[in-house]
BAMINU-766566 format. One record per residue: residue in one letter; x, y, z of N, C-alpha, C in turn. Coordinates in steps of 0.1 Angstrom, whole numbers, plus 2048, in hexadecimal, padded with zeros to 3 digits. Last residue first. Layout:
AXYZXYZXYZ ...
! end
This chain:
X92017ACF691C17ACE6916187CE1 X93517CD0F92F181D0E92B181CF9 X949169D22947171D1593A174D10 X94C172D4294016ED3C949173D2E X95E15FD59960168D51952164D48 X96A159D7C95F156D73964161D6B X97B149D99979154D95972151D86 X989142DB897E13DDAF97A149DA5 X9AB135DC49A0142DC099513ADB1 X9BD121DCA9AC123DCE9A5133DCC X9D5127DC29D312DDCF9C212ADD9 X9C9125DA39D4127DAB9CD130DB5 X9A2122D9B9B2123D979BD122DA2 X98B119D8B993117D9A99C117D98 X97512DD77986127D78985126D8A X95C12AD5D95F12DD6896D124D70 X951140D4095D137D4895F134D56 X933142D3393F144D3E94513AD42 X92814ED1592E144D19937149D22 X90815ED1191715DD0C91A14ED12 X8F4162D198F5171D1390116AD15 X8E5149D248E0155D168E215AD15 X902132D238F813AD2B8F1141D1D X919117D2991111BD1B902126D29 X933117D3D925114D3C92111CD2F X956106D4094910CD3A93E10CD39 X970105D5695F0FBD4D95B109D4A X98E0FFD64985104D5C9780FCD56 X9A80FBD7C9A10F2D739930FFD6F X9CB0FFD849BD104D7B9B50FDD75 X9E8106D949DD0F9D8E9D2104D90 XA05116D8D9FF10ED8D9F1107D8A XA1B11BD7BA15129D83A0B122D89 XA28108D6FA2A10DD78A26115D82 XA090F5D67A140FCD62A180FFD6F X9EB0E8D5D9F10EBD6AA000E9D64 X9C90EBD579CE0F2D529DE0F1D5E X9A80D3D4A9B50DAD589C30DED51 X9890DFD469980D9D429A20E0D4D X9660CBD3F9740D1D449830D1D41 X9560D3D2395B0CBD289680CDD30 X9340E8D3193F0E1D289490DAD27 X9140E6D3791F0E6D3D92C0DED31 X8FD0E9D2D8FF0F2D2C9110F1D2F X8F40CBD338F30CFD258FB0DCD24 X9060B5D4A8F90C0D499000C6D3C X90E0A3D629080A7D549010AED53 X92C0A7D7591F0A7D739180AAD64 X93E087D8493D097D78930099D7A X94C081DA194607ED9994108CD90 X96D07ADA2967085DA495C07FDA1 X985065D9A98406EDA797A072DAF X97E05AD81977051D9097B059D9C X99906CD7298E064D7498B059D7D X9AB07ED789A3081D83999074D83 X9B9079D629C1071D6F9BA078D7B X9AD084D4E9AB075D4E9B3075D5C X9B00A1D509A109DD4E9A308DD58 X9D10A6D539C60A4D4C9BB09DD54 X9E50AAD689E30B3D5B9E00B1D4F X9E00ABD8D9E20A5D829DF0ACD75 XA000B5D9E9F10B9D9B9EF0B2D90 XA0E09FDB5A0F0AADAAA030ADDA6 XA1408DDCAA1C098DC8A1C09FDBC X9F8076DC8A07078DBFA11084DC2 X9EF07CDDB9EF06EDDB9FF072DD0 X9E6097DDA9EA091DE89F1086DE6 X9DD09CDC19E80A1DC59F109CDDA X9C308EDC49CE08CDBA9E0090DC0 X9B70A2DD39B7090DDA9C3089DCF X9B80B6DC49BD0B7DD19C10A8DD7 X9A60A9DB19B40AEDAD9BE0B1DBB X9900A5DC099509DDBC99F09FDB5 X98C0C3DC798D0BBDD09930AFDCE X98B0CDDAB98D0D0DB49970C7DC3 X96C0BEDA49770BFD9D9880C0DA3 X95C0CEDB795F0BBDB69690B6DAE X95E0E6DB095E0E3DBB9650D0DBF X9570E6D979620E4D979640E4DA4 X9390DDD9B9410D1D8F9510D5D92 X9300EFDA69300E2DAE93C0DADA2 X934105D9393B109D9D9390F5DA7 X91E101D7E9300FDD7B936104D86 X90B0FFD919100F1D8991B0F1D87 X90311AD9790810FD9C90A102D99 X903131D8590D12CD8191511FD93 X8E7138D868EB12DD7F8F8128D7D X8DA12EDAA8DE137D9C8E612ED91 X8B8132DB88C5127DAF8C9130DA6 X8AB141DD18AE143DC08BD139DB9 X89B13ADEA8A4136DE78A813CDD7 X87C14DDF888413EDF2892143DEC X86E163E0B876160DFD880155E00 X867163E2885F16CE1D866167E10 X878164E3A870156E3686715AE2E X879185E4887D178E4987216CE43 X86F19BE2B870196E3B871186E3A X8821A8E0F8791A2E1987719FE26 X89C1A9E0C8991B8E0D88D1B2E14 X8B618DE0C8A918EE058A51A0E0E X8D117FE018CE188E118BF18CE05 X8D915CE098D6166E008CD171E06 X8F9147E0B8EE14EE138E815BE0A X903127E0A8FF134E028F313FE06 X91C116E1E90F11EE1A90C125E16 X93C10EE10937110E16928117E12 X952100DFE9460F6E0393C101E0F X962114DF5958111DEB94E105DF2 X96E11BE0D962121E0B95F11EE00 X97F109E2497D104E1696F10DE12 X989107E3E98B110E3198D10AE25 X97C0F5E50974101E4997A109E43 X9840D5E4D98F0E1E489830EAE4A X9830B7E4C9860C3E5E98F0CDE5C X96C0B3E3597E0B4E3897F0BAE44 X9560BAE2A95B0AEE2996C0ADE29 X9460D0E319530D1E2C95B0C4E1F X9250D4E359310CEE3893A0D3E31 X9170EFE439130EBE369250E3E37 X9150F5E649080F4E5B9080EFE4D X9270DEE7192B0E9E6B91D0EAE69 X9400D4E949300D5E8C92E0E0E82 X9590C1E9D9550D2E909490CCE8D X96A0BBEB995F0B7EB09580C1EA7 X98A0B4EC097E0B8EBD9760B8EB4 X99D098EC79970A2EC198E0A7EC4 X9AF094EE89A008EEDF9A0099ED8 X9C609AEFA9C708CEED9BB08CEE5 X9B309EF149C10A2F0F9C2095F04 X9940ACF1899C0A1F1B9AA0A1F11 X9940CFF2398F0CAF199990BEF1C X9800D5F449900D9F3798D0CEF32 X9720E9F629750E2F519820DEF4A X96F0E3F819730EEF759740E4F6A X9710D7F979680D4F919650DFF89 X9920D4FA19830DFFAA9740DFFA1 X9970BFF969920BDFA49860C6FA6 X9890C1F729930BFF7B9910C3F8C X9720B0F5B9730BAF699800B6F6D X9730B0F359780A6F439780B2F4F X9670ADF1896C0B5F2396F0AAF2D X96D0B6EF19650A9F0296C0AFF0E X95E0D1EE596E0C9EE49620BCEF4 X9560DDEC59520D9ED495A0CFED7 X94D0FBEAD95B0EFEB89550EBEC6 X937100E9893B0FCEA29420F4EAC X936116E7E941109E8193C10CE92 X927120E5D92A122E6B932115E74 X92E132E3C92F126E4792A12AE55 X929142E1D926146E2C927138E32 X929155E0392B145E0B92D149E17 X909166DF8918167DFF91815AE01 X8F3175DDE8F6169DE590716DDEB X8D618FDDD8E418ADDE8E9180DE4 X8BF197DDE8C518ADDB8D6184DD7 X8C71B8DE48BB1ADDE38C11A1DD8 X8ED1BDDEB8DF1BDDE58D11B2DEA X8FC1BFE0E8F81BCE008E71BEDF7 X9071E1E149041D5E178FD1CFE0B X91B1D9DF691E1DAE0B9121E5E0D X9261C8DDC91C1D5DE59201D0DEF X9451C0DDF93B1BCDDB9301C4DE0 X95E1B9DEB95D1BBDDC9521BADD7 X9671B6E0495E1AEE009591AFDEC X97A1C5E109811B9E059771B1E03 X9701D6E2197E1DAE189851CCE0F X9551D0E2D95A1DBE1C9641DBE18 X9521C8E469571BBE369591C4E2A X9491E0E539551D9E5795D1CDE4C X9311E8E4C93E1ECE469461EAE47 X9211D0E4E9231CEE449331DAE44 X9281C6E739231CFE6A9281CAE5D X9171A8E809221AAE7891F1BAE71 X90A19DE9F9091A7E959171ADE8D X902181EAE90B184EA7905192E9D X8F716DEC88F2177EC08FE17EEB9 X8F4152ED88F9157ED38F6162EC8 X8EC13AEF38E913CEE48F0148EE0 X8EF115F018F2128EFF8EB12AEEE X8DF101F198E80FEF0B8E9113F0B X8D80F2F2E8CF0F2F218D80F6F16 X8EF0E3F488E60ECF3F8DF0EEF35 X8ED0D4F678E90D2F588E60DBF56 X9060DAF7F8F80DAF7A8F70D6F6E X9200DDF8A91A0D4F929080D4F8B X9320EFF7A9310DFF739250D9F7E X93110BF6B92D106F7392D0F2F74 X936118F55943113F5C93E110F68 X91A12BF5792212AF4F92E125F5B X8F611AF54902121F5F90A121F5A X8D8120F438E1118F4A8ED11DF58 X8E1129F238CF124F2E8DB116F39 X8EC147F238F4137F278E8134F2C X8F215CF048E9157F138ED14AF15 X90B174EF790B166EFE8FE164F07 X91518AEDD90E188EEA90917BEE9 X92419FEC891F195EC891E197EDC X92E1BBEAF9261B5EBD91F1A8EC1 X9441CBEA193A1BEEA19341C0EB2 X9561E3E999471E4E9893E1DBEA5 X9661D3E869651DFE899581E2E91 X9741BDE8396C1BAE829681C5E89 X99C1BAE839911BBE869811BEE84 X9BC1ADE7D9B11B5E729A21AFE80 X9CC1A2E869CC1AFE8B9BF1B4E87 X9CC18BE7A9C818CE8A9C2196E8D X9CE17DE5F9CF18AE639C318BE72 X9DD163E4D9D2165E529D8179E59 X9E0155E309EA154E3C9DC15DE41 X9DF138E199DC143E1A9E3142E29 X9EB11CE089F5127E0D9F0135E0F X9D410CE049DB114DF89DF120DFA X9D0105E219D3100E159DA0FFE07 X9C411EE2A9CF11CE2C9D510FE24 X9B4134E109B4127E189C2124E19 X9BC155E189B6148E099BA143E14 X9BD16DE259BF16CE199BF165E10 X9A6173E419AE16BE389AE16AE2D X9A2182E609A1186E4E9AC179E4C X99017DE809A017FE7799717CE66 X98A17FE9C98317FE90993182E8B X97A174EBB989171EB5983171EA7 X96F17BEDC96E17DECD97B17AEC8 X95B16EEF8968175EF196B172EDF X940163F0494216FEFC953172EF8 X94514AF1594B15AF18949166F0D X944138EFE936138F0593B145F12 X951149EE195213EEEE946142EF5 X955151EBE954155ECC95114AED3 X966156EA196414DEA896315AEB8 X967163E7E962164E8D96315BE8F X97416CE6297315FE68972166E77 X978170E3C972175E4B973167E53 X98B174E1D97D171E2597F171E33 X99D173E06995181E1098917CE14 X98E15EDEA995162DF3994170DFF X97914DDE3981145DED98C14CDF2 X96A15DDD897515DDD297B154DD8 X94D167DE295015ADDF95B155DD6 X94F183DEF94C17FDE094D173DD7 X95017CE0893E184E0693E184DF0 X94E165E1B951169E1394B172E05 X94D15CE40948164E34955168E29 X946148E5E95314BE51948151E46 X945145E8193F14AE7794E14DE6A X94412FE9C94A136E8F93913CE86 X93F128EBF93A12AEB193D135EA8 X951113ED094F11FED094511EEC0 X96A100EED961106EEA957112EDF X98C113EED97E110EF197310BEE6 X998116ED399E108EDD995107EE8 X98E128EC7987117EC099210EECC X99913CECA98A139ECF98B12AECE X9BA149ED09B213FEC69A5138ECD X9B116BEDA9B815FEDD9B0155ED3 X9A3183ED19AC17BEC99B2171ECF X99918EEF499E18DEE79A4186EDB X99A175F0E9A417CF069A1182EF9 X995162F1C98E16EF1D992178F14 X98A13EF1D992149F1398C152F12 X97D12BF27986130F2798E139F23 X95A11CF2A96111CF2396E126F2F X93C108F2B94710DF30951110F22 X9200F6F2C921104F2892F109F2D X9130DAF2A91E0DEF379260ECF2D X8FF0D0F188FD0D0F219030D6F33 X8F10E2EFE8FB0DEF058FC0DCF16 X8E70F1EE08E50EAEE98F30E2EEF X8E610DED28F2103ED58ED0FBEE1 X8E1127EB98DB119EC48E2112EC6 X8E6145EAE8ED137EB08E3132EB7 X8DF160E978E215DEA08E214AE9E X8F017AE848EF16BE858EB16AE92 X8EE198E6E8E7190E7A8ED17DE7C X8FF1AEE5F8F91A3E5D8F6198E6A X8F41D3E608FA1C3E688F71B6E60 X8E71EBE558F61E9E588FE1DFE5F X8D11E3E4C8DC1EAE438E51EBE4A X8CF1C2E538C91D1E528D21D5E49 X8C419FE558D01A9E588C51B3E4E X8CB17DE608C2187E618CB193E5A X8CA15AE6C8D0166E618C5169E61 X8D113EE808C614AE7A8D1154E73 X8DB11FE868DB12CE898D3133E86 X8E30FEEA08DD106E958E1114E90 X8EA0DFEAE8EC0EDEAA8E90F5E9F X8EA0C6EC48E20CCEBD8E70DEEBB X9020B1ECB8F80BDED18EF0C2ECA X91009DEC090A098ECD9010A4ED6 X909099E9C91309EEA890A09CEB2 X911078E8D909085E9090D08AE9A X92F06DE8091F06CE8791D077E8A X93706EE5F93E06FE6892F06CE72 X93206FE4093D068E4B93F063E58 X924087E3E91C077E43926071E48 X9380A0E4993009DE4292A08DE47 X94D0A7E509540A5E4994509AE40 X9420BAE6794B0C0E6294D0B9E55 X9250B0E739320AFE719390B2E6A X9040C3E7190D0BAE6F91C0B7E71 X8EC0DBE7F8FE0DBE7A8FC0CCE79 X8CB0DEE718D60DBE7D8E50D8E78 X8C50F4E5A8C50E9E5C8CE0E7E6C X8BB116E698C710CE5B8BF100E66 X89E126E738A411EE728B5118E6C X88913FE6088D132E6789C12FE6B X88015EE6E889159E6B88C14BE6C X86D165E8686A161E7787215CE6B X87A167E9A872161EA086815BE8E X88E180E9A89216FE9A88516AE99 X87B197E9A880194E8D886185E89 X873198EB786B18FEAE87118CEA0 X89018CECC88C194EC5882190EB8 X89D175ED988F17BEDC88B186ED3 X8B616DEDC8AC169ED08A316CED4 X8CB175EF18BF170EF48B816BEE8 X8E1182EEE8E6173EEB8D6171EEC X8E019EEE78E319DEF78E118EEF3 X8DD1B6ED78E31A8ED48E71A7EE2 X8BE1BFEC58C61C2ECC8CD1B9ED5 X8B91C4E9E8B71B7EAB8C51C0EB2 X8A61E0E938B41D5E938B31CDEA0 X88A1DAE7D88C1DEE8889E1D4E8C X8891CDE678871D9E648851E0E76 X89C1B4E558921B9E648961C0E61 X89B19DE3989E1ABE3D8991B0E4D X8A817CE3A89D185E368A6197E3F X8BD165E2D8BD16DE398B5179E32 X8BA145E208B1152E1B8B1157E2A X8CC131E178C7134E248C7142E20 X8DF108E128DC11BE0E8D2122E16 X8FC0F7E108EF0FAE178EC109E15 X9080ECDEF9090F2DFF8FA0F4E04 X9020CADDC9060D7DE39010DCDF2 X9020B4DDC90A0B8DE690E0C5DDF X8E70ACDCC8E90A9DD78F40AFDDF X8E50C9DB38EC0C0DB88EB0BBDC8 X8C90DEDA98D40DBDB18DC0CCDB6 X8B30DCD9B8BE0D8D908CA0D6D9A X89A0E1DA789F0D2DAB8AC0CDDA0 X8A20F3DC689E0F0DB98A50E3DB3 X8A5100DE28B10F9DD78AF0FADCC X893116DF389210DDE98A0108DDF X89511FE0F897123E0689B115DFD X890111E2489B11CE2789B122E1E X871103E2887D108E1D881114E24 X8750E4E3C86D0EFE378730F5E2F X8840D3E488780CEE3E8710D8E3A X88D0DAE608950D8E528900D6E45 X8790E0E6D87C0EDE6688C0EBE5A X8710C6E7B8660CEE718700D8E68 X8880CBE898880BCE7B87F0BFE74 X88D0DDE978980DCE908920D0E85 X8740D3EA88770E0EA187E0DCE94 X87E0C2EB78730BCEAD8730CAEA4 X8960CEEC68980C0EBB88C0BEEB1 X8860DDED38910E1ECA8900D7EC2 X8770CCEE386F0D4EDC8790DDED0 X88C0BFEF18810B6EE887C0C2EE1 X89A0D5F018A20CCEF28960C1EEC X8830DFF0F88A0E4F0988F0DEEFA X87B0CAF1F8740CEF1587C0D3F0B X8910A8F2588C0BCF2888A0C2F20 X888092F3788A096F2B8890A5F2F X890082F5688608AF4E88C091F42 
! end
């Protein structure tokens, strides 16, 4: 017998991708990130993992996760979603995770989450790529939040100690937890982030303004399992795991925050206000792709390349009237590539510079 449950999710999940999380518009580039209008509740959700609170209940949807590295790869074999919400003093997420054998391991504080089982959360509240956030919790509720100072990639190192002051999150298991002799329906998960806890390196209001946009990801690790005698769990020894993300990567990296979701905190009630394209998303996709194919450069050759031409057929460019002609900038101190957008109150520069910091200058006419 089918079970209502994951049929009436699943037809859910495919009406409510088709609806607006908030409008792209149609100047946006097929690969950009996934975006997601988190409305205001004027009563605070009380976080026991349930999704019952009516403020969820208007709130749509994200798209269902995909694989980490994008079409590549096949669809994932559960179904997973979230919600955004938030007050003046939380930003809200909650999770859907369909599943059929709900277990996990790790009771510990800070122990590394993601070798269970578990659902991430990453923020970057000034989209600098750098000083950004990272939760992971397990179908046990245990918490593992750490600060990181740039993508490990571009030699960032991370902070354990640093805590999440405040947070509250909570676990419901439709089902039995580390139970293997039944089928379960799957968990869900309620997350309350305070905003004063991201003030000391978000550089940016706290809590945020009306329309204000953050990069924001979610990551779900799901490893294959195998029962051992006493018919307890563990993950099969030699097989990866599987990264379901809401907006891809296209790498089994989530630290990469210029590929992550743009979330825009709206003062309205949930699903009340679309999406606002801004403008300086074109020349943020152009050096994003830029970027990546200087990175694909530098893999193949041992060096960064230090013109325009030895990225050509890397990347594909984008046209557009406003956008200027890129240039790569790479010396000792290292690799910088730049574009310019023509705007109405000047001309801004925008730099992917050393270390992966993303950073913009308006001159201003």
């Amino acid at each position: 017998m089918i079970d209502t449950r994951y049929l009436l999710i699943v037809i859910s999940a495919l009406i409510l991708a088709g609806c607006s999380t908030g409008s792209r518009g149609p100047a946006l580039p097929e690969d950009f990130p996934e975006t997601y209008v988190a409305g205001q509740t004027a009563v605070p959700i009380i976080v026991d993992g349930k999704l019952d609170d009516p403020a969820w209940s208007a709130a749509p949807w994200t798209a269902a996760f995909g694989d980490i590295e994008g079409d590549a790869k096949p669809e994932p074999r559960f179904l997973t979603r979230a919600k955004m919400l938030w007050d003046d003093e939380y930003f809200y997420v909650a999770a859907d995770m369909l599943e059929p054998h709900v277990w996990g391991t790790l009771t510990k504080r800070d122990s590394i989450i993601y070798n269970d089982n578990d659902f991430e959360v990453f923020i970057d509240p000034d989209g600098d790529n750098h000083d950004y956030y990272e939760l992971e919790v397990n179908a046990l509720n245990t918490q593992f939040d750490l600060m990181l100072t740039r993508p490990y990639r571009c030699g960032g190192t991370y902070d354990i100690g640093w805590d999440i002051d405040g947070l509250k999150t909570a676990v419901d298991i439709q089902g039995s937890l580390n139970d293997s002799s039944d089928i379960d329906q799957g968990w869900t998960m309620e997350i309350a982030i305070p905003w004063e806890s991201l003030r000391s390196h978000a550089n940016r209001p706290i809590p945020p303004r009306d329309g204000d946009q953050w990069p924001v990801n979610f990551s779900r690790v799901q490893w294959k399992h195998q029962l051992k005698d006493d018919g307890s769990y563990e993950r099969i020894p030699d097989v990866r795991e599987d990264n379901w993300t809401w907006t891809p990567q296209d790498a089994i990296d989530m630290h990469r925050p210029e590929y992550w979701g743009l979330v825009q905190f709206s003062t309205r009630r949930p699903g009340a206000t679309g999406f606002r394209v801004n403008q300086d998303d074109l020349a943020w996709t152009q050096l994003r792709r830029m970027h990546h194919a200087a990175e694909q450069y530098r893999s193949k050759h041992e060096r960064w390349p230090n013109s325009m031409t030895e990225l050509e057929g890397l990347y594909e460019p984008l046209d557009h009237p406003d956008l200027g002609v890129p240039r790569i900038i790479s010396d000792e101190n290292g690799f910088v590539i730049e574009i310019e957008q023509n705007r109405s109150n000047g001309v801004k520069t925008f730099i992917f510079g050393p270390e992966c910091r993303r950073s913009s200058v308006l001159a201003q006419e």
